[in-house]
C-alpha positions in Angstrom: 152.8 60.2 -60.6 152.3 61.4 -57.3 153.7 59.4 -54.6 150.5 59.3 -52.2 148.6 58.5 -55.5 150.2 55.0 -55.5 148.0 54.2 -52.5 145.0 54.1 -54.7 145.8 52.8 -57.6 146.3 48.8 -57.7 147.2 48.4 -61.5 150.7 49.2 -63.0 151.2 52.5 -65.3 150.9 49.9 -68.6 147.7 48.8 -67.8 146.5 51.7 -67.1 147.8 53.5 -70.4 146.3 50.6 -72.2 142.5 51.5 -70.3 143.0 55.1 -71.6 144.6 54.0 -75.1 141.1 51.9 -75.7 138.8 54.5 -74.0 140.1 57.3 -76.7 140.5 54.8 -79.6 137.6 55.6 -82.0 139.1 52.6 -84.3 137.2 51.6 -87.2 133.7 51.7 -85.5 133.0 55.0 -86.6 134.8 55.5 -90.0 134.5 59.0 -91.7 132.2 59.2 -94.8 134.1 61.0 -97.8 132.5 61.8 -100.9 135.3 62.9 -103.9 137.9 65.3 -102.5 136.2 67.9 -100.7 133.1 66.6 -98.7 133.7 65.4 -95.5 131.2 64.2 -93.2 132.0 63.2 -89.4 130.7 59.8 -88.2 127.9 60.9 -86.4 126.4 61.9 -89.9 125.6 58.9 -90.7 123.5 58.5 -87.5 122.3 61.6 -87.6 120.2 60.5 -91.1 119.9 56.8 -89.4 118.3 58.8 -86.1 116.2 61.3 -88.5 114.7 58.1 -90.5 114.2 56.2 -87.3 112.1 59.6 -85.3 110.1 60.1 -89.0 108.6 56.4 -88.9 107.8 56.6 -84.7 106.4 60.3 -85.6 104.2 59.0 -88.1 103.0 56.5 -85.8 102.4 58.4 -82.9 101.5 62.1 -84.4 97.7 61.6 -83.1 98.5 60.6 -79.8 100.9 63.1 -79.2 98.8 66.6 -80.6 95.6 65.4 -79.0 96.2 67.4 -76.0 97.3 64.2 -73.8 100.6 65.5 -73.9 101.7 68.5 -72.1 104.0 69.9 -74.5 104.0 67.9 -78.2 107.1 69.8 -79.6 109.5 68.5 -76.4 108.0 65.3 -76.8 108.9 65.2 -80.4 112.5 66.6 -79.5 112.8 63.7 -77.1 112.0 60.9 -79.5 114.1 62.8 -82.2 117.0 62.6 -79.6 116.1 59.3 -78.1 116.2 58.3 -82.1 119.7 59.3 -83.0 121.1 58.1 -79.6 119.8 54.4 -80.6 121.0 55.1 -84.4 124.3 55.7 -83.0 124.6 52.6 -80.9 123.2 50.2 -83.6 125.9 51.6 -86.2 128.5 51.1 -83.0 127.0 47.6 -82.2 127.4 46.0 -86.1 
């Protein structure tokens, strides 16, 4: 480390390997779904269909409101709750 750097940085080299060692550890909150020997899906599969599930219910309920011309553009408002859908299906698989 750069000696000028030390006037900076307050904690000692081990804690600050152990902040990095947690900030990159995925751990077992996001565990890789498997299916026989050669399907592999990444973790953010799962939310992915959680997310898609999530946007089709608050679609359903909104789809009037949202094509009755109140909304500027309908199709970026349906990307944004399809997004704003998965990001909360990813945190409620992370938060269990």
């Amino acid at each position: 480390m750069h000696p000028e750097a030390r006037l900076f940085i307050t904690q000692p080299d081990a804690e600050i390997n152990i902040v990095i060692s947690q900030m990159f550890h995925s751990g077992p909150l996001l565990q890789d779904l498997v299916l026989g020997a050669s399907l592999y899906f990444p973790p953010i599969f799962k939310a992915f269909l959680l997310g898609l599930f999530i946007w089709l219910l608050i679609h359903h309920l909104l789809r009037d409101r949202i094509y009755s011309g109140e909304i500027w553009h309908p199709a970026l408002m349906d990307l944004s709750l399809f997004v704003i859908s998965i990001c909360g299906a990813l945190l409620l698989i992370v938060n269990e």
